[in-house]
Backbone atoms as SQL, in Angstrom:
CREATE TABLE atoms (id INTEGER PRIMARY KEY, chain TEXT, resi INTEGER, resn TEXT, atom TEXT, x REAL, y REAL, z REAL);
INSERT INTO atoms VALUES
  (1, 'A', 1, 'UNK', 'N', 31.025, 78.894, -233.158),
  (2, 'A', 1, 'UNK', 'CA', 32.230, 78.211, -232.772),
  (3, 'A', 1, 'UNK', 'C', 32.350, 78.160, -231.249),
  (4, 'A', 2, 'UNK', 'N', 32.364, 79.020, -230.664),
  (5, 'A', 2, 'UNK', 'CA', 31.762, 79.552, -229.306),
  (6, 'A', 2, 'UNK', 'C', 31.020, 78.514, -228.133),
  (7, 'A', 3, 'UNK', 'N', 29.744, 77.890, -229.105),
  (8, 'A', 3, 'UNK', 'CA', 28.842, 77.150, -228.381),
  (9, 'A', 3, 'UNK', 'C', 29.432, 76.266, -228.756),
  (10, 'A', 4, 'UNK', 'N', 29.957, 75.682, -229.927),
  (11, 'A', 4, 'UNK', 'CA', 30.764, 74.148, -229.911),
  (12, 'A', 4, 'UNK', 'C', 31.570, 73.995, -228.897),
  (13, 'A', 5, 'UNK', 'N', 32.535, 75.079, -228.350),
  (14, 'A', 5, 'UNK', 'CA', 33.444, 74.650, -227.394),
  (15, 'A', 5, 'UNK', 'C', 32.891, 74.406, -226.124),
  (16, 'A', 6, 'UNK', 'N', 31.657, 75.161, -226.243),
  (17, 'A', 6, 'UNK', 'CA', 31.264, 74.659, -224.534),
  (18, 'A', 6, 'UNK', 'C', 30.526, 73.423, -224.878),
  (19, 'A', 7, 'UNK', 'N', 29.912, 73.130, -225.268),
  (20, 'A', 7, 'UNK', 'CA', 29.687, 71.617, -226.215),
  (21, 'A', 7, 'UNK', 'C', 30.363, 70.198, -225.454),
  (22, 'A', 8, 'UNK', 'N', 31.020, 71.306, -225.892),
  (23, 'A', 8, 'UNK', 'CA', 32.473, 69.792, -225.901),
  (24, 'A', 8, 'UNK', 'C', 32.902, 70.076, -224.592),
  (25, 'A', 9, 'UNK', 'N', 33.313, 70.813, -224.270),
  (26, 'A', 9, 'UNK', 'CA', 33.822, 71.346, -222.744),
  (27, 'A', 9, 'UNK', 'C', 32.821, 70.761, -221.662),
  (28, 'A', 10, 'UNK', 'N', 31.118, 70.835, -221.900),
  (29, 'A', 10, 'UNK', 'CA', 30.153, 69.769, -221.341),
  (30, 'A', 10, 'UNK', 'C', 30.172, 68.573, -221.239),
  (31, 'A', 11, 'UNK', 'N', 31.007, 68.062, -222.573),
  (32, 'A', 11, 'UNK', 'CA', 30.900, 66.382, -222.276),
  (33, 'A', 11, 'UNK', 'C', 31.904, 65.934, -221.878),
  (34, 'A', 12, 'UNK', 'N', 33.034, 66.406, -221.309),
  (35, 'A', 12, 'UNK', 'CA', 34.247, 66.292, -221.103),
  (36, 'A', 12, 'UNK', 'C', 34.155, 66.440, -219.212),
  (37, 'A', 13, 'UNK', 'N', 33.642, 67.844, -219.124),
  (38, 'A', 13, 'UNK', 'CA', 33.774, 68.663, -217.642),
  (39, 'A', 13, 'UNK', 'C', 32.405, 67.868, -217.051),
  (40, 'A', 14, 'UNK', 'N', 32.187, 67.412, -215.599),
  (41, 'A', 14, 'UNK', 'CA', 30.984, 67.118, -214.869),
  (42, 'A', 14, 'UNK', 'C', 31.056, 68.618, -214.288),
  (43, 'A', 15, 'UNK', 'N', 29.619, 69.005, -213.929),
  (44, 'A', 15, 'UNK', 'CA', 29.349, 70.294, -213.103),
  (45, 'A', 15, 'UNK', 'C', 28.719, 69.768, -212.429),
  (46, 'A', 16, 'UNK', 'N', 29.196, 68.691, -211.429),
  (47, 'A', 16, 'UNK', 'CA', 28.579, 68.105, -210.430),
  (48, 'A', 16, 'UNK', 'C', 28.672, 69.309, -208.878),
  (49, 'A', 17, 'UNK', 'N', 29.786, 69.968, -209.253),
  (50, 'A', 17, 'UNK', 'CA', 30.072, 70.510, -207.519),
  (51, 'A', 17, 'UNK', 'C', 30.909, 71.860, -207.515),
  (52, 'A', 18, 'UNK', 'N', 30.872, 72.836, -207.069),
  (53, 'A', 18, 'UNK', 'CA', 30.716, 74.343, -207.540),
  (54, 'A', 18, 'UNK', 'C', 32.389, 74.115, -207.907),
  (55, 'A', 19, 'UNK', 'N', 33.243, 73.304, -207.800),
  (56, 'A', 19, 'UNK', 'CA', 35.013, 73.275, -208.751),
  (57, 'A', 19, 'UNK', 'C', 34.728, 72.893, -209.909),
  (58, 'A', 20, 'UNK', 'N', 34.154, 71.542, -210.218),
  (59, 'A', 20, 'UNK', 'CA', 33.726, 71.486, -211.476),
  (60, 'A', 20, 'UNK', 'C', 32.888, 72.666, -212.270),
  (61, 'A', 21, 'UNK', 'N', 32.407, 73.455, -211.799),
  (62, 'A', 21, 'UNK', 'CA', 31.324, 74.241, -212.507),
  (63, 'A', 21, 'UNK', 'C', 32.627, 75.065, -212.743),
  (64, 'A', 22, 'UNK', 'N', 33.250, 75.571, -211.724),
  (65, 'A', 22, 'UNK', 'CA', 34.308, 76.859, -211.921),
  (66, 'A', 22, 'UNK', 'C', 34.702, 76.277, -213.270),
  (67, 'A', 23, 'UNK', 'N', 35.373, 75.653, -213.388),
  (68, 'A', 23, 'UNK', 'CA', 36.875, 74.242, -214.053),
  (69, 'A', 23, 'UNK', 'C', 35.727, 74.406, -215.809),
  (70, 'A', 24, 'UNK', 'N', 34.577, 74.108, -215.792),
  (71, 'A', 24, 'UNK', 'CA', 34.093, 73.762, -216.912),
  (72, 'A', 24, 'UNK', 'C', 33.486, 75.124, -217.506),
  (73, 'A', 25, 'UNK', 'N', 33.322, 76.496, -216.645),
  (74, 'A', 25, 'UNK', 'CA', 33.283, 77.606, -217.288),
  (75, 'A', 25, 'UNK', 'C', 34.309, 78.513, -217.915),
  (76, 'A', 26, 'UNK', 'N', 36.102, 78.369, -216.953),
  (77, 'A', 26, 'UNK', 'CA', 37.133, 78.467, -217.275),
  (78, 'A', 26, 'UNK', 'C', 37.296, 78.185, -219.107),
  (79, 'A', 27, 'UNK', 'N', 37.024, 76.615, -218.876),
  (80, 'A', 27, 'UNK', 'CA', 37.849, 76.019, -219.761),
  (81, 'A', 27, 'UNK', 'C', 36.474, 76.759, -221.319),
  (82, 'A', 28, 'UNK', 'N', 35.465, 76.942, -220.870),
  (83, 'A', 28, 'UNK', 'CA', 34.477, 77.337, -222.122),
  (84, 'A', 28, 'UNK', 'C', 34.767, 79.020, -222.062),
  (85, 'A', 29, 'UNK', 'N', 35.299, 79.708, -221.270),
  (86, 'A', 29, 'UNK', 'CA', 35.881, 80.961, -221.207),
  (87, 'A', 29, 'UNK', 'C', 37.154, 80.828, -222.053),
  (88, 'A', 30, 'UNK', 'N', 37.418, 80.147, -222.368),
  (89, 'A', 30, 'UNK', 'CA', 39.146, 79.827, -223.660),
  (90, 'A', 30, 'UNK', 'C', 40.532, 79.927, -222.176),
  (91, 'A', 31, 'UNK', 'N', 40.377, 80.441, -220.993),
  (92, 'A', 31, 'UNK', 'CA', 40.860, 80.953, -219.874),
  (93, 'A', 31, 'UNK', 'C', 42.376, 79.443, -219.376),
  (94, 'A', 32, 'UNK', 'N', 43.290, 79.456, -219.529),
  (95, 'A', 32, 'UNK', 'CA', 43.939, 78.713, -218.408),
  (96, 'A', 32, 'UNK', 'C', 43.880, 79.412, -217.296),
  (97, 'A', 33, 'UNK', 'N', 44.112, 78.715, -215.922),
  (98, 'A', 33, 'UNK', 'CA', 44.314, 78.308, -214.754),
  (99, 'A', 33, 'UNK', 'C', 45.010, 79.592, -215.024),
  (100, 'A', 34, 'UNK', 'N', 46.578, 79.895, -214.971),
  (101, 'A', 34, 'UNK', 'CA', 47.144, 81.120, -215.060),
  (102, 'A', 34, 'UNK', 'C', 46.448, 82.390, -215.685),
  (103, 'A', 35, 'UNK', 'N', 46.095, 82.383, -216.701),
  (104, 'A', 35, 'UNK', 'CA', 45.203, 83.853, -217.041),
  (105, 'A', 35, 'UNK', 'C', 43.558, 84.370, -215.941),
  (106, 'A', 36, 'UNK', 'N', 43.611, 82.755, -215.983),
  (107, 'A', 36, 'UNK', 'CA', 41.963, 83.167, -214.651),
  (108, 'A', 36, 'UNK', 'C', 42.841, 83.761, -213.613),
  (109, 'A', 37, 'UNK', 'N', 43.740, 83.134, -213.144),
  (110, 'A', 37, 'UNK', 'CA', 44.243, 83.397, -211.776),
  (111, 'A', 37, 'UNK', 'C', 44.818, 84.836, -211.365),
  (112, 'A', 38, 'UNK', 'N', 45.120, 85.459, -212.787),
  (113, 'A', 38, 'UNK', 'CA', 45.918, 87.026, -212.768),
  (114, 'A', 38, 'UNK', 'C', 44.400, 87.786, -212.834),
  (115, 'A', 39, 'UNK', 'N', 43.323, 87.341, -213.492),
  (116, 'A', 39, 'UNK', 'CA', 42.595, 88.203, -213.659),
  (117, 'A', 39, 'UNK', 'C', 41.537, 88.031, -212.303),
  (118, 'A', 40, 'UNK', 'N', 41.830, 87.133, -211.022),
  (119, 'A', 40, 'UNK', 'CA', 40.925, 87.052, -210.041),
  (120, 'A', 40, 'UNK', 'C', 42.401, 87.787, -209.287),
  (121, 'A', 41, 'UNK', 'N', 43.135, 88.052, -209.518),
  (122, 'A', 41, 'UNK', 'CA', 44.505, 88.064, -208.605),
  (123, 'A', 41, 'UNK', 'C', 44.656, 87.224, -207.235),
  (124, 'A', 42, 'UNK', 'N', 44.447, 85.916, -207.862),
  (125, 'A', 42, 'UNK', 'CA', 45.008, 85.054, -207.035),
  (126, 'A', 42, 'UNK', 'C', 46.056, 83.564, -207.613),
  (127, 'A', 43, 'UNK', 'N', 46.866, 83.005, -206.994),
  (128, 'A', 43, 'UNK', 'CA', 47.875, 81.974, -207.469),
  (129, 'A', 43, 'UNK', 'C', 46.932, 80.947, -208.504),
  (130, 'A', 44, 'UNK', 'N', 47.926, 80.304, -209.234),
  (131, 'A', 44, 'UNK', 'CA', 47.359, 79.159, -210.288),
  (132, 'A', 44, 'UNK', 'C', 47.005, 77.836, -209.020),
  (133, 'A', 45, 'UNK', 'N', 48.362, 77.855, -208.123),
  (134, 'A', 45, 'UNK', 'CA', 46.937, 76.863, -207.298),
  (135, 'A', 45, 'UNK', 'C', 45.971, 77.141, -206.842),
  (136, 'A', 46, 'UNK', 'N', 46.064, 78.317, -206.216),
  (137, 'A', 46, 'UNK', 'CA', 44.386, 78.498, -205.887),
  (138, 'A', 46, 'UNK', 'C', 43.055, 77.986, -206.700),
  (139, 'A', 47, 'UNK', 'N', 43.652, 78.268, -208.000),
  (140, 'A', 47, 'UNK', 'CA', 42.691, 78.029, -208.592),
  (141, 'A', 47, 'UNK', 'C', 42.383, 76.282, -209.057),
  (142, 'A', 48, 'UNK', 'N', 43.919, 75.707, -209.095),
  (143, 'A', 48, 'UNK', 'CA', 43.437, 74.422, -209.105),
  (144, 'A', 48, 'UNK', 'C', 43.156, 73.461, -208.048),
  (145, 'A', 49, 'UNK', 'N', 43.416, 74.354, -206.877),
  (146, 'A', 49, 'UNK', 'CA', 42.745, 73.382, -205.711),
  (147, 'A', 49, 'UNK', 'C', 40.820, 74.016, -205.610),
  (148, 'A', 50, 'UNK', 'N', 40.330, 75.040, -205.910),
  (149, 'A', 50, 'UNK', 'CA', 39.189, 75.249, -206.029),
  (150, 'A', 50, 'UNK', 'C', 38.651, 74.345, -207.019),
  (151, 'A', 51, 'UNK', 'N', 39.204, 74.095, -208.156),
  (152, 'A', 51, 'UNK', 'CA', 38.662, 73.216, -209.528),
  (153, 'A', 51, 'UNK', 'C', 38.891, 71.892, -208.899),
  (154, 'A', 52, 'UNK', 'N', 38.876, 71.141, -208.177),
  (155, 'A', 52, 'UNK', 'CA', 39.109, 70.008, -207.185),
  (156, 'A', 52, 'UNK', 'C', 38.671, 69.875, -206.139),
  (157, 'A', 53, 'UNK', 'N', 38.088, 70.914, -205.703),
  (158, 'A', 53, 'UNK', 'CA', 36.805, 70.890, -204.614),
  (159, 'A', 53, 'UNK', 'C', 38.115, 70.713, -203.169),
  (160, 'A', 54, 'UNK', 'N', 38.879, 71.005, -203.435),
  (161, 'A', 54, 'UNK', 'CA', 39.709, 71.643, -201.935),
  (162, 'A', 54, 'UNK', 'C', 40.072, 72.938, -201.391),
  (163, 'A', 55, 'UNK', 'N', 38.663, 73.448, -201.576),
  (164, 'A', 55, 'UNK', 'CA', 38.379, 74.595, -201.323),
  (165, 'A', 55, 'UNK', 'C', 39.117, 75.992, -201.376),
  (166, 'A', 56, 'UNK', 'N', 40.159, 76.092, -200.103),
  (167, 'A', 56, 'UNK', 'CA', 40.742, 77.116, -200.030),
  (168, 'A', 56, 'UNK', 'C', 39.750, 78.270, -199.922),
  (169, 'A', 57, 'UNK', 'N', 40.571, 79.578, -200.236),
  (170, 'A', 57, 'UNK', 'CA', 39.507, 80.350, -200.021),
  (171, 'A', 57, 'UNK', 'C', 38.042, 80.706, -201.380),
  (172, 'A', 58, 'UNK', 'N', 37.685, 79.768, -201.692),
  (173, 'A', 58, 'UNK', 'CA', 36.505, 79.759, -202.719),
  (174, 'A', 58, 'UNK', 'C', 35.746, 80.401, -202.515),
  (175, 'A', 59, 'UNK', 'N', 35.149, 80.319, -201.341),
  (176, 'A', 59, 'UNK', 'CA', 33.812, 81.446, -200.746),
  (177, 'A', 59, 'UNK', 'C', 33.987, 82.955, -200.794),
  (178, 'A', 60, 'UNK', 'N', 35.175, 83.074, -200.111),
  (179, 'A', 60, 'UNK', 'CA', 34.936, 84.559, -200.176),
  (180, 'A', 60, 'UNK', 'C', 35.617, 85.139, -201.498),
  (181, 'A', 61, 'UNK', 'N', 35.782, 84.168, -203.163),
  (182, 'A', 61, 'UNK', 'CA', 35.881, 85.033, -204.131),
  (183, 'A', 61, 'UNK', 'C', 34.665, 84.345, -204.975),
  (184, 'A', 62, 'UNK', 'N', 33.947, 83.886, -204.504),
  (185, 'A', 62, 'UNK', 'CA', 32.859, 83.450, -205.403),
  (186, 'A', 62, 'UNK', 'C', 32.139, 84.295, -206.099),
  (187, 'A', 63, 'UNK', 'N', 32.124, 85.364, -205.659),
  (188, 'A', 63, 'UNK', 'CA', 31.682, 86.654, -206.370),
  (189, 'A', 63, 'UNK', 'C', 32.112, 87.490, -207.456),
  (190, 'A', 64, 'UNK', 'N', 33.632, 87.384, -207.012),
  (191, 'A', 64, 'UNK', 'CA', 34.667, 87.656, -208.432),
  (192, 'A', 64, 'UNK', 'C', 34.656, 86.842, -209.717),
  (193, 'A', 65, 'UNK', 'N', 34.744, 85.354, -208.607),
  (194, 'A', 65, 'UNK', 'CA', 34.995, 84.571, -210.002),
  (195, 'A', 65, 'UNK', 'C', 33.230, 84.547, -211.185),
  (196, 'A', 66, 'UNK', 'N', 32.011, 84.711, -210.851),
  (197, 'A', 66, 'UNK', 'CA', 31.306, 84.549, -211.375),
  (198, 'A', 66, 'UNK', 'C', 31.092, 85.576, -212.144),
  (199, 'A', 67, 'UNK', 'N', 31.868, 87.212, -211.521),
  (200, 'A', 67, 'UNK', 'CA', 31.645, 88.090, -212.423),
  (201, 'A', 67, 'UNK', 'C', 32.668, 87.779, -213.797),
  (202, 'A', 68, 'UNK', 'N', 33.759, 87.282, -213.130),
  (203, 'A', 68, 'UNK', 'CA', 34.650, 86.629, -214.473),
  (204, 'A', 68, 'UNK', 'C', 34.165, 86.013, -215.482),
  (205, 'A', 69, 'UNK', 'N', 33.967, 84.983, -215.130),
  (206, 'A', 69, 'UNK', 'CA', 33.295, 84.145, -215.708),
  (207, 'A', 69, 'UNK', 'C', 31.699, 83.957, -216.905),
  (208, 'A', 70, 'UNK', 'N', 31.100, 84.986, -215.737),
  (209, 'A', 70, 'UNK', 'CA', 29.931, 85.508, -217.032),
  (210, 'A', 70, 'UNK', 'C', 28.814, 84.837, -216.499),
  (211, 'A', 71, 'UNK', 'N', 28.685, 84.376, -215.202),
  (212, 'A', 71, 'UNK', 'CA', 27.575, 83.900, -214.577),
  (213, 'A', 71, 'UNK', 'C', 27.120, 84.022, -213.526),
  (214, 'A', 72, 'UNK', 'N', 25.944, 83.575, -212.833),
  (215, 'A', 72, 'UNK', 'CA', 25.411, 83.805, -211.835),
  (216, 'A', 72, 'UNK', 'C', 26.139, 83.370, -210.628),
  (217, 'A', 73, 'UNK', 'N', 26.101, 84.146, -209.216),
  (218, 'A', 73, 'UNK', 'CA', 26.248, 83.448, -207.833),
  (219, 'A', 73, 'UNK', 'C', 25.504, 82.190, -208.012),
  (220, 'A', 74, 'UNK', 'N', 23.787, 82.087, -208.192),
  (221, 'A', 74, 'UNK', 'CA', 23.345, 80.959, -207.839),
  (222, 'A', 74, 'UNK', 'C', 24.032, 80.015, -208.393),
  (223, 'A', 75, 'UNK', 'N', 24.286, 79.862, -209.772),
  (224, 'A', 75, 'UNK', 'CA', 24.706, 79.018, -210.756),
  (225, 'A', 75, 'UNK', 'C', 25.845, 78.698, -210.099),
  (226, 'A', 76, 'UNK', 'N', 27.080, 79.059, -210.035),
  (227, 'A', 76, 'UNK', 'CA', 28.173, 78.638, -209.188),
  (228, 'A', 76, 'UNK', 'C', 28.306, 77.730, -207.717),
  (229, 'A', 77, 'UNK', 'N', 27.323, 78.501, -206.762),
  (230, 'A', 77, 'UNK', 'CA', 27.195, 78.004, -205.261),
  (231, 'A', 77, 'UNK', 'C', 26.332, 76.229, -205.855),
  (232, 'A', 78, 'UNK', 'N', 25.575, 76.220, -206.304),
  (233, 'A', 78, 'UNK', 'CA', 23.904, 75.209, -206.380),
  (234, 'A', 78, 'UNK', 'C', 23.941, 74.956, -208.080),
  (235, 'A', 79, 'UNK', 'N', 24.360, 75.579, -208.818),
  (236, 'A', 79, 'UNK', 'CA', 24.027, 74.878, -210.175),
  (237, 'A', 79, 'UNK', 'C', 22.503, 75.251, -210.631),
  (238, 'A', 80, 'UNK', 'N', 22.298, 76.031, -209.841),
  (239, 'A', 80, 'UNK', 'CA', 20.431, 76.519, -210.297),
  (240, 'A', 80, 'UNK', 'C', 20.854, 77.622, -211.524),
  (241, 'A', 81, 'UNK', 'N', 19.928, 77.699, -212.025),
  (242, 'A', 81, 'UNK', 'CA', 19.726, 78.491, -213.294),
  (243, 'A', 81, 'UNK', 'C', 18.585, 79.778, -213.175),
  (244, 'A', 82, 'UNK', 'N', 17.687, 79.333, -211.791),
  (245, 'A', 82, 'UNK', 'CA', 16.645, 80.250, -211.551),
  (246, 'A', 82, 'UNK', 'C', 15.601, 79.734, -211.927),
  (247, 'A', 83, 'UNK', 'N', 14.552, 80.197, -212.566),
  (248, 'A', 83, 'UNK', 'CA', 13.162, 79.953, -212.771),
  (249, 'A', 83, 'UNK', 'C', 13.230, 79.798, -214.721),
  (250, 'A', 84, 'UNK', 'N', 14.154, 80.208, -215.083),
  (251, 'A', 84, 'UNK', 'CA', 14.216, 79.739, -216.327),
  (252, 'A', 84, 'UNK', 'C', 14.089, 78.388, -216.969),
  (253, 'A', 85, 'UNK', 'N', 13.377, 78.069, -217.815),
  (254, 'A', 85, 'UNK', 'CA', 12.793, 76.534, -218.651),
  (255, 'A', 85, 'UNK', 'C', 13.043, 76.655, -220.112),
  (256, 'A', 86, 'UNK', 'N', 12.886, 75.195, -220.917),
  (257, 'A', 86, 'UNK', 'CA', 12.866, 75.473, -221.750),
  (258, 'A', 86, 'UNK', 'C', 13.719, 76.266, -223.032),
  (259, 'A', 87, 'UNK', 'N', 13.235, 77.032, -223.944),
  (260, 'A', 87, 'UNK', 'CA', 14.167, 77.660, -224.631),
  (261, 'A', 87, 'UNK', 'C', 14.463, 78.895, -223.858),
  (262, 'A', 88, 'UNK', 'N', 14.101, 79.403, -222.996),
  (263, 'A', 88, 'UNK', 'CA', 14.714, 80.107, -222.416),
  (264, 'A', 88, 'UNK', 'C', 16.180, 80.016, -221.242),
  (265, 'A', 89, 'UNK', 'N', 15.674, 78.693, -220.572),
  (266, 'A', 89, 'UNK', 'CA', 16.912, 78.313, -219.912),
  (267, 'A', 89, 'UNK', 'C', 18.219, 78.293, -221.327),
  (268, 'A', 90, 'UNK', 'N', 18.066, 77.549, -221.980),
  (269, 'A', 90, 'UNK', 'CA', 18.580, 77.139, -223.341),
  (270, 'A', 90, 'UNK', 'C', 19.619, 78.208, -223.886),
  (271, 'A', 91, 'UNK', 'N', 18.763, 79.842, -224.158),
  (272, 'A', 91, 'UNK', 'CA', 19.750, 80.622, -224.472),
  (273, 'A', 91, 'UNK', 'C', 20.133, 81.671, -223.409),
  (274, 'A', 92, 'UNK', 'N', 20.090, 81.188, -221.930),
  (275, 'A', 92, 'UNK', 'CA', 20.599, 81.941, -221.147),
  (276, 'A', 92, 'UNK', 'C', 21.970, 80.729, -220.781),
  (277, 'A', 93, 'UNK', 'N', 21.976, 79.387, -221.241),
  (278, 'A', 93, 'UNK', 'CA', 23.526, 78.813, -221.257),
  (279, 'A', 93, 'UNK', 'C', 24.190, 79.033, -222.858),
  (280, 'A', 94, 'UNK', 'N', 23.308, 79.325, -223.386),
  (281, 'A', 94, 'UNK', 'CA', 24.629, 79.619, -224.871),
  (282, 'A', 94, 'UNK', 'C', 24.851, 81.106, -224.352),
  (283, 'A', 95, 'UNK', 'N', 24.570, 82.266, -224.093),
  (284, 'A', 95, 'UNK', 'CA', 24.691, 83.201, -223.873),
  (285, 'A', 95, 'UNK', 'C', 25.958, 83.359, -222.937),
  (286, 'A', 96, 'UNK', 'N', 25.656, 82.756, -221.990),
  (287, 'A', 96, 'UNK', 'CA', 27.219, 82.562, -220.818),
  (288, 'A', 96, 'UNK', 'C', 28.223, 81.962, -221.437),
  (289, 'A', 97, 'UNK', 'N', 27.848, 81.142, -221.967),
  (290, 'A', 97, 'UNK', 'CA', 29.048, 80.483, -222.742),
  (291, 'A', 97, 'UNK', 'C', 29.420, 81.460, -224.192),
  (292, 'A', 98, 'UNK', 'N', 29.518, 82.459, -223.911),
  (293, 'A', 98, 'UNK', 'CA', 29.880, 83.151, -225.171),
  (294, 'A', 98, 'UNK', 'C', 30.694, 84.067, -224.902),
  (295, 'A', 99, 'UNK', 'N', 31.696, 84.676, -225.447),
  (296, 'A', 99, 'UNK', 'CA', 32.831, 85.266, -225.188),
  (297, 'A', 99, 'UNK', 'C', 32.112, 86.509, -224.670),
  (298, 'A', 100, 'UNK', 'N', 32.626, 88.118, -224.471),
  (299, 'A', 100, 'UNK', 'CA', 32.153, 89.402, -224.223),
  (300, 'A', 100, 'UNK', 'C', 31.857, 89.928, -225.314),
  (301, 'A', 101, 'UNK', 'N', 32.373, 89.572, -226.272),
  (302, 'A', 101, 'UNK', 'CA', 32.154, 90.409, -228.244),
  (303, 'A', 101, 'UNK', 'C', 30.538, 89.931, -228.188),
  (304, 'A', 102, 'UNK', 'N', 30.930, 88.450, -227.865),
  (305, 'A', 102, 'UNK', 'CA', 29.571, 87.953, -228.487),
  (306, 'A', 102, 'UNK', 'C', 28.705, 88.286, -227.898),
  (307, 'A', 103, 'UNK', 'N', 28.649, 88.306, -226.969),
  (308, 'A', 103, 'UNK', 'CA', 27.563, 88.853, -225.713),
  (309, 'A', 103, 'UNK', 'C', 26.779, 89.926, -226.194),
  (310, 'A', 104, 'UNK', 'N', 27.701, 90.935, -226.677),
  (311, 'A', 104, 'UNK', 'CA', 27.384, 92.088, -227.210),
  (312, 'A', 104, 'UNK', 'C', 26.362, 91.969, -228.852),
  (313, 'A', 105, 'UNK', 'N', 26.446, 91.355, -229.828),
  (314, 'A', 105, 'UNK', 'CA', 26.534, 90.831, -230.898),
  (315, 'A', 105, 'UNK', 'C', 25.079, 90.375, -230.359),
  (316, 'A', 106, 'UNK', 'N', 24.720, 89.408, -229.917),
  (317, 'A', 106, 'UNK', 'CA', 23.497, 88.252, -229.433),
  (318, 'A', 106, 'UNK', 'C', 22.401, 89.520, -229.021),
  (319, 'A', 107, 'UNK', 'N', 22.996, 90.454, -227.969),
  (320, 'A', 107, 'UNK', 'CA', 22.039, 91.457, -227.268),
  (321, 'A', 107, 'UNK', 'C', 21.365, 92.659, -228.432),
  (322, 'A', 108, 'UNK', 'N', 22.339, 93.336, -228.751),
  (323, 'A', 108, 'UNK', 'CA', 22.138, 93.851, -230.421),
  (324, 'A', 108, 'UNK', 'C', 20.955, 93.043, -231.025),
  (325, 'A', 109, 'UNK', 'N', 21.486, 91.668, -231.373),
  (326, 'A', 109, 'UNK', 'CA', 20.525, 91.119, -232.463),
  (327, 'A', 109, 'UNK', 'C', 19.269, 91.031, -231.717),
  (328, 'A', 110, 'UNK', 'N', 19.270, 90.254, -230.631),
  (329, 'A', 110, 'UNK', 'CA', 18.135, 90.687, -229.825),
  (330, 'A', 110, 'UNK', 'C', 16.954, 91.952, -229.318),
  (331, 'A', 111, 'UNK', 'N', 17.754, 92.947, -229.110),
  (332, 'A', 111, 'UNK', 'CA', 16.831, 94.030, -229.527),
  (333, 'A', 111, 'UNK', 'C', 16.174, 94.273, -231.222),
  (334, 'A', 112, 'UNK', 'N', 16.796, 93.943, -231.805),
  (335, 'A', 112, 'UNK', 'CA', 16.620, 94.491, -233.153),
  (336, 'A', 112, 'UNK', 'C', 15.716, 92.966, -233.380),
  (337, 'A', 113, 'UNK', 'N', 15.564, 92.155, -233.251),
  (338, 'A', 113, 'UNK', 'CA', 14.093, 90.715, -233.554),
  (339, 'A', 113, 'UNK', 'C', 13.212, 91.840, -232.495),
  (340, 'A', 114, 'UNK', 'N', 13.402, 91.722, -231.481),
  (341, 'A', 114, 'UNK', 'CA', 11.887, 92.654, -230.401),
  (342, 'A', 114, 'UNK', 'C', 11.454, 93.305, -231.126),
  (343, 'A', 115, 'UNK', 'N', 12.295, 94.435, -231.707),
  (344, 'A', 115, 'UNK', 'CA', 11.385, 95.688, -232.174),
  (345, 'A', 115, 'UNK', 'C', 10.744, 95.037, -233.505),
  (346, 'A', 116, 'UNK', 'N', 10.901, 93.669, -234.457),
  (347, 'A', 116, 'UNK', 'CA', 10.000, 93.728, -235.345),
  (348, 'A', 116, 'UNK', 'C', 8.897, 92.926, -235.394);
């Protein structure tokens, strides 16, 4: 259910430019503008002038917000993913896009396919 919403949250959100990326991980985080904003402790505009690419102070919480969020600095600043391809790029974006339960749940199942 999880990956449907970011799904849809993809064809809806452009991640053309590090507000959109914020704006389209938010919204696949289940997160309004107000709950992101208490949990970065900063105002709901802040956050919607960052999701609009009028910066404010974006830079110096870019670090917070990605730990929020469940993703990389690079991914946020550039939209890079790293050296990942393939099915691997693949389930390192369903993976982000997955709540913290699930996170947990995916990693579990994951060790337990390795070991057989």
């Amino acid at each position: 259910m999880y990956m449907l919403s970011l799904m849809s949250v993809k064809k809806q959100v452009s991640t053309d430019s590090v507000g959109q990326r914020i704006r389209a991980l938010r919204l696949a985080n289940n997160l309004t503008q107000d709950e992101f904003a208490a949990q970065l402790g900063v105002s709901r505009s802040a956050i919607a002038q960052w999701e609009t690419d009028r910066a404010g102070q974006v830079r110096e919480n870019l670090e917070r917000i990605s730990k929020v969020l469940g993703t990389s600095l690079a991914y946020l600043v550039s939209g890079e993913t790293g050296s990942l391809q393939g099915d691997e790029l693949a389930l390192m974006r369903l993976y982000r896009a997955c709540a913290p339960e699930d996170r947990q749940i995916l990693l579990r199942t994951a060790k337990r396919l390795a070991r057989s």
